[in-house]
Every structure is written in C-alpha cells, then in structure tokens.
C-alpha positions in Angstrom: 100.5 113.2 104.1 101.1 112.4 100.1 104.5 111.6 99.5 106.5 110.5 96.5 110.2 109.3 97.8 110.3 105.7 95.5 112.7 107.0 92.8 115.1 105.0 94.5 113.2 103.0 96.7 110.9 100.9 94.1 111.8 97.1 94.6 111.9 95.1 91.2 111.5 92.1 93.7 108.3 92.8 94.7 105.0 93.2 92.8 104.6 96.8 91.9 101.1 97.3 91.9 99.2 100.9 90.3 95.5 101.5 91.3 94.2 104.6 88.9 91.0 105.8 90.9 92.3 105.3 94.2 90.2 108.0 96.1 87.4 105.6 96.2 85.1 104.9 99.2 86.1 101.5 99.5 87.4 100.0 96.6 91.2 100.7 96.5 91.2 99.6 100.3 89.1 96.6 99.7 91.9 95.6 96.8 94.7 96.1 98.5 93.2 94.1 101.5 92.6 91.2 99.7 96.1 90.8 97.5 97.9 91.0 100.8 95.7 88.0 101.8 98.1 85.8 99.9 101.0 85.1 101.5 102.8 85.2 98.5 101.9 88.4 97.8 102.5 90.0 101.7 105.2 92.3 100.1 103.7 94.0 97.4 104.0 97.6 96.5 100.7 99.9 96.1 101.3 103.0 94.2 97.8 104.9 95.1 97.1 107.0 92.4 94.1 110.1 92.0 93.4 113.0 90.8 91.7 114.3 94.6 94.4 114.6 97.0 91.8 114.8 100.2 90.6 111.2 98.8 94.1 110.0 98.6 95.3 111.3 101.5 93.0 109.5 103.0 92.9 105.9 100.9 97.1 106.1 101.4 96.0 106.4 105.6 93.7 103.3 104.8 96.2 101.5 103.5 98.6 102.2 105.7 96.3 100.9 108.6 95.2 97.9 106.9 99.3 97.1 106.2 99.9 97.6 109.7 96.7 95.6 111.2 97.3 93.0 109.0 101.0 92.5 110.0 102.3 93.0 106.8 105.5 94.1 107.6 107.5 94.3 104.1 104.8 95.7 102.3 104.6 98.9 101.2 102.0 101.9 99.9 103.2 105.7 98.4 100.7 108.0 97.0 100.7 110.4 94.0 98.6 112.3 92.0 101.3 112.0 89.0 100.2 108.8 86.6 103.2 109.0 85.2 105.6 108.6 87.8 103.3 105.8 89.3 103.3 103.9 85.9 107.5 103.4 85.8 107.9 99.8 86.2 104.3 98.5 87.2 103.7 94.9 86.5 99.7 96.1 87.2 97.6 98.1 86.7 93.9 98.7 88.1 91.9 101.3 86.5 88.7 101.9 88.6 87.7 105.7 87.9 84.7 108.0 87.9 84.2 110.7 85.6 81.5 113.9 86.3 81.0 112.4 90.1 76.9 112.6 91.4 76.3 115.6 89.2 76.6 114.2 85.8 74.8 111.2 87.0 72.0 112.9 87.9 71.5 115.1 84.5 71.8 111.8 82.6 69.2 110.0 84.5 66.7 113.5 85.2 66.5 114.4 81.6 65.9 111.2 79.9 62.9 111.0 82.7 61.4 114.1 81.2 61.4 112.0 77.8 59.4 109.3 79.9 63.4 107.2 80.1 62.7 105.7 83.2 66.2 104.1 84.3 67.3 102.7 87.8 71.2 102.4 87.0 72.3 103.7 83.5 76.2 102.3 84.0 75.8 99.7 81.3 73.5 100.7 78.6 70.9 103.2 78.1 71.4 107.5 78.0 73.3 106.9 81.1 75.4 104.2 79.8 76.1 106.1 76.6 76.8 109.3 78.2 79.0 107.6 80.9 81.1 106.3 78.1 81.4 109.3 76.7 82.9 111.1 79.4 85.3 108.4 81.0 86.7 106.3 77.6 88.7 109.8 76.6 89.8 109.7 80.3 90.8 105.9 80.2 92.2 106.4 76.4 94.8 108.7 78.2 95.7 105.8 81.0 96.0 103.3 78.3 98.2 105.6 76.0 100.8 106.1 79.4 100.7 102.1 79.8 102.0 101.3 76.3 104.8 104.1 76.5 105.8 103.6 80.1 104.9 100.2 80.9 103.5 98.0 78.2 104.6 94.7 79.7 101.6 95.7 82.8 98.8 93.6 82.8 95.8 95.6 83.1 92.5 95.2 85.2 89.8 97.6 84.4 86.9 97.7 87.0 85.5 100.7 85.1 81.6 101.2 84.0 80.3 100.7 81.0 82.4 97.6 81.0 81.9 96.6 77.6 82.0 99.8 75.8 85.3 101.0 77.9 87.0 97.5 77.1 86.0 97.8 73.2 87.9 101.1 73.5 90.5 99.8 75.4 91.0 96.8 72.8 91.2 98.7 69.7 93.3 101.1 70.9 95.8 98.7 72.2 95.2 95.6 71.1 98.4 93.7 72.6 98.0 94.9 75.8 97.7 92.1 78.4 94.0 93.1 79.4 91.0 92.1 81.3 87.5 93.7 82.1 86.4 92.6 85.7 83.1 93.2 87.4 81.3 90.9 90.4 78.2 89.8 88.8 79.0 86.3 87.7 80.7 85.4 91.8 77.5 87.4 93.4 74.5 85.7 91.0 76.5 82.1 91.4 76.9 82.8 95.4 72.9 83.7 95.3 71.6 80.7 93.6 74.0 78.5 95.5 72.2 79.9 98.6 68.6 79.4 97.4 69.5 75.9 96.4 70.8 75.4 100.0 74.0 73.6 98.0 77.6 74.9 99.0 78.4 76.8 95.8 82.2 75.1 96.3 80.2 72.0 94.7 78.6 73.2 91.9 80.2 73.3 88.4 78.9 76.1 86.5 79.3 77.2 83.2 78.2 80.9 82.6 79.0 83.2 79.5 77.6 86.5 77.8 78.5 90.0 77.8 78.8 91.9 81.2 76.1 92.3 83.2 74.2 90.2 80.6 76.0 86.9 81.1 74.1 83.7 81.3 74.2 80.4 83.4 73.8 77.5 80.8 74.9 75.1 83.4 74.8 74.4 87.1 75.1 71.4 88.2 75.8 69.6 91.7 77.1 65.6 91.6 76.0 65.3 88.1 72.5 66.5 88.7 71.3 69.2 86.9 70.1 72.1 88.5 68.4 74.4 86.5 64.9 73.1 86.5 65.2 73.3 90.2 65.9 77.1 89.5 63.1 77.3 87.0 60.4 76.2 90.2 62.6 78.8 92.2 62.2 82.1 89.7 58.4 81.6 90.5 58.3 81.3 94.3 57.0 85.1 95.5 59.5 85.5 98.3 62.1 85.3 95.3 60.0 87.1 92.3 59.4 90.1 94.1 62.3 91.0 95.6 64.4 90.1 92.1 62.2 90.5 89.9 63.6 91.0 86.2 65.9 87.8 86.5 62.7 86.0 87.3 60.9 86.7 84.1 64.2 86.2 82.4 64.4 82.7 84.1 61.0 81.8 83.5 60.5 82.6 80.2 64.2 82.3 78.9 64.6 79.5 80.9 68.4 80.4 82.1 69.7 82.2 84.9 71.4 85.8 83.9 74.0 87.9 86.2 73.8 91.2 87.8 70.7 92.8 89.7 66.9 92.9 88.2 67.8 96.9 88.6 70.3 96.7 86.0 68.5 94.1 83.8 65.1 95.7 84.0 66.7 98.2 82.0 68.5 96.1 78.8 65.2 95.2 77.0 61.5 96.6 76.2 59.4 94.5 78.6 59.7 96.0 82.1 59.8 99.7 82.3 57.5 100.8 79.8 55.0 102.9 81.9 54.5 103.3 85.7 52.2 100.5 85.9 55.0 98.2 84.5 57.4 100.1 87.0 55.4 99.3 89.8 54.6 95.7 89.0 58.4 94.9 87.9 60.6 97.3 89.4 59.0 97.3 93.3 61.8 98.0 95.0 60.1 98.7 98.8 62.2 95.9 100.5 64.7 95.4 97.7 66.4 98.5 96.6 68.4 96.7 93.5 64.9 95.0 92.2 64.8 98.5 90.0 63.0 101.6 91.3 63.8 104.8 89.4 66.7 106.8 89.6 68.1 104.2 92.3 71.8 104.7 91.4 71.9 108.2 92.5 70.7 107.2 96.0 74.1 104.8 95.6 76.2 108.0 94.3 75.4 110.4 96.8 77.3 110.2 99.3 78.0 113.5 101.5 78.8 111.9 104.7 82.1 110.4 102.2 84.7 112.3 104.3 83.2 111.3 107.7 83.5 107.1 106.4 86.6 107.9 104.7 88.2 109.6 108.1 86.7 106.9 110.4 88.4 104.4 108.4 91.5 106.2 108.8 91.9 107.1 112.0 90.7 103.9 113.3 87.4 104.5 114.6 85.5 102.0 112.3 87.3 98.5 111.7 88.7 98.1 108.1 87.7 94.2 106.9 90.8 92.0 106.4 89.1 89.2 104.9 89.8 88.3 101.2 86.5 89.4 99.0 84.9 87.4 96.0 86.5 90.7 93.6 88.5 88.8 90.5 91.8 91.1 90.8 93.5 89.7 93.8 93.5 86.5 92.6 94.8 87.1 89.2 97.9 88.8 90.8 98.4 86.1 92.5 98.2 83.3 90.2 100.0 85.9 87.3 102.9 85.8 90.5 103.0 82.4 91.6 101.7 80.1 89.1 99.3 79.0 91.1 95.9 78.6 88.6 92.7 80.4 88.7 89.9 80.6 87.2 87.7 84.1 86.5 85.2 85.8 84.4 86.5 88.6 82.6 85.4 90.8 79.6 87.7 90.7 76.5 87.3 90.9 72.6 85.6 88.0 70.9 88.0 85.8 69.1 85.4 83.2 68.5 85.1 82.6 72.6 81.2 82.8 72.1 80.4 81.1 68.2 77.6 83.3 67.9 78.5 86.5 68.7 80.4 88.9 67.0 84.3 88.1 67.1 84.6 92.4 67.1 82.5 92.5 70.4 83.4 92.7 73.9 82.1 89.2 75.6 82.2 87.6 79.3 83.7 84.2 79.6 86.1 82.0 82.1 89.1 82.6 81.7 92.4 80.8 82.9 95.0 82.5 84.9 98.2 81.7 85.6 102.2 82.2 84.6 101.1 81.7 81.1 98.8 84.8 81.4 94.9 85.4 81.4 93.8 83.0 78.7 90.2 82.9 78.1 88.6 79.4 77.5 85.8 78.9 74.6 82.1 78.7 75.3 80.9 77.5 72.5 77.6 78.7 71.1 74.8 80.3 73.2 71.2 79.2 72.7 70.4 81.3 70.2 67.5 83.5 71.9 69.9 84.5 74.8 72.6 85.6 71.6 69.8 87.3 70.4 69.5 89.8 73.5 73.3 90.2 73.5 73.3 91.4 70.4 70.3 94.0 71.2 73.0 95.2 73.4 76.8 95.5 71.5 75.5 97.6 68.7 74.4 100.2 71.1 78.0 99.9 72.5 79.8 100.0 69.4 77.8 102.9 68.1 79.2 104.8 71.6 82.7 104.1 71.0 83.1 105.4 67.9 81.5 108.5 68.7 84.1 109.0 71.3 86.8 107.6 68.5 85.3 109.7 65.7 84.0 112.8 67.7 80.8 112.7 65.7 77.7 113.4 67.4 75.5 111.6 65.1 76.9 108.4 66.3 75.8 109.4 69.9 72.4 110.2 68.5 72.5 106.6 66.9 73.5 104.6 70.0 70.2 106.4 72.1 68.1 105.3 68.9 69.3 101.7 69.2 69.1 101.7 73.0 66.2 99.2 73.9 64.8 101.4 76.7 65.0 104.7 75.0 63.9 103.4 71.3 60.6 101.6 73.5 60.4 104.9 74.9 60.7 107.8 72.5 60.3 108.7 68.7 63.5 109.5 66.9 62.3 113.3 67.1 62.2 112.9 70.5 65.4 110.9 70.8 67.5 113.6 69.0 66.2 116.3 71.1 66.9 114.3 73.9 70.8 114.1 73.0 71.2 117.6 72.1 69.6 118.5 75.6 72.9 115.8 77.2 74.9 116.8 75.2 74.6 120.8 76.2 74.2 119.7 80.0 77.4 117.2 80.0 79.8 120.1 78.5 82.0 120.7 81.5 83.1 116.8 81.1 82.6 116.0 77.5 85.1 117.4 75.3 85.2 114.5 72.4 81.9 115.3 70.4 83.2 118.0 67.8 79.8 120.2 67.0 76.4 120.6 68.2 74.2 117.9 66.9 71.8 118.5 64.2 68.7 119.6 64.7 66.1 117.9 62.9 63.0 120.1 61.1 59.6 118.5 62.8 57.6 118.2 59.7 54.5 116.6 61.2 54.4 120.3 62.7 53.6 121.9 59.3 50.2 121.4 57.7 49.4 118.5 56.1 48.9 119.1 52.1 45.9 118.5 50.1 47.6 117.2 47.1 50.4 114.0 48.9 52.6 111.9 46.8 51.3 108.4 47.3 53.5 105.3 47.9 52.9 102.7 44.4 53.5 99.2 44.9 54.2 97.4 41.4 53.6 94.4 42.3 49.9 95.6 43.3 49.5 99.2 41.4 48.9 97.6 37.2 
C-alpha cells in the first residue's frame, strides 16, 4: 500500500535517497540492494518515486523485502507518486525513467525500417536515439528544474538513455548542479576482456575514455605488461568474432578495445548495417542476441509477463539478489558519505578532460569520488582516429538537444541527416519524409517540436528541361 507519512518522520541523520523511475523491473530494487551493502550506509532512507502506482506498489513491496531479508533494521523505504514532496531534503537523486514505454519504441525502430534504417537498439544514436531524446529530455528538464528549487545541494545520478544527449541537457540547464551520467558499459567490457585474458580484472590497470557507449580502452595492462596486442590476436579468434562482432572489427582495424555491445556499436558508423548481406555477416545474432540483429531492443522492452516478475518478487516466491552489483551509483553514495575513495566512469561536460574533443560535449572518463565530490580526472588526448568517430557522434547529439531546447523541427530533421546510419541509408528527401512520418506517430508523447516540419518539393519528380543552367568553373571555363 503507497503511503506518504515522512513529514515528520524524515531523518537528516540518515542518507535521504530519491530514485525518479522507480516502477522499474529491476533497477530501483537492484539499487537499493546494493547501497545497503555498505555498512555504512545500512540506514539509509529510499523515497520510491513514479508516475505508475501498480509498479510502485510493487517496487515499495520489493524493497521492503529486500530491507527485511537483508537485516537492515534502521533502514527505511516510503513511496509516492508526488516528485515534489520526495525531493524535500534529498542529498540524492537517481533519475532512471522511460518515456512512451514498448509502443514508442516500436514506431521509432518500424518506420525508419521502411526507409531501409536497419537498427538493433536506437537508445544512443540514430532515429531511435533522436526520438528517445526528444520525448524524455522535456520530462527530465522538469526533474532537474524541481532539484535546483527544492534541493540544489542533491547530487544527481542519471541512468537515463540517450546518456549523452540527456546529460548535455541536463548540463546547460543547470550547470552547477553536482551531476554525473552513469551507465555499465566500461565495468561489463573491462569484466569481459579480463575473462578472455583469463587475468583477474582486480589486477589490471586500465585506462579507458570516450563518450558513452563509445568509450575506448587505450590501456590495459597486468604487472607492467601490456595487454592489448594480446587482445588484438583475441578480436580475431571465431569463437570471439562471431558472437561480438562489431567490437572485433573495431579492435582489429582500430586497434583499441571500445565499450558496450556490438548491437549498440554496429549501429554508430557506416560499415556494418548497410544491407541485409552486411546484417547477416555482422549482426548474426543466432547464439548471441546483443551481437546486433534487427529490431533486438524491442524483444528487451516487451515485457507482458512484467506484473507476474514484479509480484513474484514481492511476495516472495522468487529470491531477490542481495549481492552488491558492478552499477556505479552505490558506490558513489558511499564514498560521497564516508570518505572512503572510489573511482568510476561517468558522463559529464568536457572541460578539457579529453584534449581533443569538444570542451561543450558530453564525454566519459574516470572520475574520483569521495567527500570532496565527483571530480573527473583528465585523459589527455585520444588517438586521433578514435576522436574522429566521437565526433561523428556529438553533433548528432547536439543537434537533438536543441531541437528540444528551441522546439524547432528543423533541428530534428538535422540530427537524422547527420546520423551515420540513417545519412548511409537514406537521401535527405527521404530523410525529411522520414521525420515528418516520427514526428506525426510520436504525438501523444512529444509535445516540444512547435509546427509540422517542412515539406520539401521533390524536384527530380518534375521533368527535366531542355534548356539547364550549367555550372562554370573559372578557373577552367576562359
């Protein structure tokens, strides 16, 4: 049952922790699971917060059960589906949302298909990336405006996708706020190579940098001995290429490891999903679902049995896991609370962390946690080709934001022409008509874009004159 009784109850001794998105599968249970792994941290409050009160009846039962399983006796959970209220006196707050649930995902993956768009995830970049952005960064804007009037002191943890465009957003709208970008990618690609190197990953020093999803590993070494040609023979062993395959080329040609799955990075450039015979040789996915095949993330977004897991987990039918996870967040409260240092990857502005990219784009490096605050370390430069796919990317993301910032549908338009994928994929004609057509079908969640965009006259539709006006060059034409 949802109850709100902490107007007098909320402890200023205890760590007063928000999570925005709560109704969640698993992720609010799998948070709150792992900061009450540190002892330190046994008494924290969780303020569940949603804007489903079936889900958060249920993720406030969760939590409850993983409170009392775990013996966590002075720690306490209260549910809401007023932000507001939640947000008076948090010292955090975790923003992990979904706007437009399985059915906008599917429109923004079906239609760019009939434009020959052939995506697997579409969180990151892409139309599904863009459009994504455009329905949840007016959603988050509204969070972010409640944090600097009700709690601006909070440090903030977004686990939101697109990462990058949501925390470009998120930064210009409020630049002082104490903010990080999470995801899993770097712990998950530095846990697999570990594993294929049969080294404990506890004794290899990495260094890894980028933009999310799109980070690279410059270094990984173990005892002094450097690793990465040893990965270079790896990329090009077939029980490794073909179930990750993507990374493999990128690896072998590139020469560096990148994060995330080859799903999501089969998507980012021009090379692997230009026609079904590139699909099929880059994207196999028969044995390994993330190596790309189409459509793939709404297999991983619909979920109608939700309510059956949800309940199970509940009522105490399936076991909840009380282990701590790899996920950034619990260990940032803990070392904000304690002291105790840290060290994560998180997604902030540029301020010259990576030399050569832009200091007004969102970028993934380490950074250092502890009293002092999150306080990302410098990278340096990146060799230059891997910079040079980055960039392919933050243009597209810039161009996104400030079509939610500006309202103007032209910039939408922009960002799909500047997409990798869709610009490898389509003409501009074919691009605009594509936007129009996600535009119309994303109207119950999109309210930012002020208009209809422009349609565009097809002239190679009219006859072609006998009489044309010829191009003169004068350096040639004397």
């Amino acid at each position: 049952m949802l109850r709100w009784k902490y107007k007098n109850a909320r402890r200023s001794d205890m760590a007063n922790i928000v999570i925005i998105g709560a109704g969640s599968l698993v992720f609010s249970s799998r948070l709150t699971a792992d900061v009450l792994t540190y002892p330190a941290m046994a008494d924290s409050q969780f303020f569940l917060v949603d804007i489903d009160s079936e889900r958060l009846e249920y993720a406030e039962q969760i939590a409850e059960r993983i409170i009392i399983e775990g013996k966590y006796r002075t720690a306490v959970v209260k549910a809401t589906m007023n932000r507001r209220e939640a947000l008076e006196g948090a010292d955090y707050v975790i923003i992990s949302i979904l706007v437009g649930g399985y059915e906008a995902i599917k429109k923004e993956i079906d239609i760019p298909m009939k434009y020959g768009i052939d995506q697997c995830i579409g969180d990151t970049l892409t139309p599904g990336g863009i459009m994504r952005c455009l329905r949840t960064l007016p959603v988050i804007t509204e969070i972010i405006q409640d944090i600097v009037e009700i709690c601006p002191k909070a440090h903030v943890l977004n686990y939101t996708n697109p990462m990058g465009m949501l925390s470009l957003g998120i930064q210009d709208l409020a630049p002082e706020l104490s903010y990080i970008g999470l995801c899993h990618s770097v712990q998950g690609t530095s846990e697999e190579w570990a594993r294929r190197l049969e080294i404990p990953l506890d004794e290899i020093n990495f260094k890894c940098a980028g933009i999310n999803h799109q980070a690279w590993f410059t270094k990984f070494e173990h005892k002094g001995k450097d690793l990465l040609p040893d990965i270079r023979n790896l990329a090009v062993k077939p029980e490794i290429w073909y179930g990750d395959t993507a990374r493999m080329e990128y690896v072998k040609h590139f020469g560096y490891p990148v994060t995330e799955s080859s799903g999501h990075v089969s998507e980012y450039n021009w090379w692997f999903r230009k026609n079904k015979e590139t699909v099929n040789r880059y994207c196999r996915n028969k044995s390994a679902e993330w190596n790309g095949g189409s459509g793939f993330i709404k297999k991983l977004y619909e979920r109608p049995d939700w309510k059956k897991q949800m309940r199970k987990m509940a009522e105490w039918e399936e076991p909840v896991d009380l282990e701590r996870s790899h996920e950034y967040g619990s260990s940032i409260i803990n070392a904000l609370e304690t002291g105790v240092p840290v060290i994560v990857y998180g997604n902030l502005m540029n301020r010259g962390y990576i030399e050569n990219l832009p200091e007004d784009a969102i970028v993934e490096v380490p950074c250092l946690v502890d009293r002092n605050g999150i306080q990302p370390i410098g990278a340096g430069t990146l060799p230059s080709h891997l910079a040079v796919l980055n960039r392919a990317q933050l243009g597209v993301q810039d161009l996104a934001v400030r079509a939610v910032q500006t309202g103007d549908s032209e910039y939408v338009f922009q960002a799909m022409a500047m997409d990798p994928l869709t610009a490898m994929s389509c003409t501009l004609d074919e691009i605009r008509s594509m936007t129009r057509e996600l535009l119309e079908a994303h109207k119950p969640w999109i309210n930012c874009i002020k208009g209809e965009l422009a349609d565009k006259p097809l002239v190679y539709m009219e006859p072609e004159p006998e009489q044309l006006e010829a191009h003169k060059d004068p350096a040639t034409d004397k």
